[in-house]
C-alpha positions, -999 to +999 in steps of 0.1 A: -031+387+153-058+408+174-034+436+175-032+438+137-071+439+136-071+466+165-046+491+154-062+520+135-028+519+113-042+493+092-072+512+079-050+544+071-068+572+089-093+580+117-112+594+090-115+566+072-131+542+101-155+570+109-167+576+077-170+533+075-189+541+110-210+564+092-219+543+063-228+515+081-250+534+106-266+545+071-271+514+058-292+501+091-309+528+099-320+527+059-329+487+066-349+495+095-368+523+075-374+497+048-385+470+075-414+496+084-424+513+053-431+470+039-451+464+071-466+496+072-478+487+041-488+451+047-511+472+072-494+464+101-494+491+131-456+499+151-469+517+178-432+525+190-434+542+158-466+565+162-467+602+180-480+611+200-475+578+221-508+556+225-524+560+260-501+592+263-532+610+280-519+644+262-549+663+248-545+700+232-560+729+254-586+736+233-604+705+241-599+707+280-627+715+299-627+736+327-636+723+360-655+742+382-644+744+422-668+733+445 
């Protein structure tokens, strides 16, 4: 039974389960978009989601200061 549901003969072509693999990785990646676009806005924050990264200490060189040696 597990050897029917294995064998790539069943679903006709390679191409055919990749392009299922690619639908599907679609489809998720399209739910998971959705998820965050309704809580985004519900006006809740995803910082995994924000860039640059929260606490990332990155500033632009424009707004460094130099430092003077002692």
């Amino acid at each position: 039974m597990e050897g029917i549901l294995i064998d790539t003969a069943v679903f006709g072509s390679p191409i055919a389960i990749v392009g299922g693999v690619l639908m599907l990785a679609v489809a998720v990646s399209f739910a998971i978009l959705g998820y965050v676009s309704d809580g985004e806005a519900e006006g809740k924050r995803f910082y995994w989601a924000e860039w640059p990264l929260p606490g990332s200490g990155e500033t632009s060189p424009e707004a460094e200061e130099f430092k003077l040696a002692a």
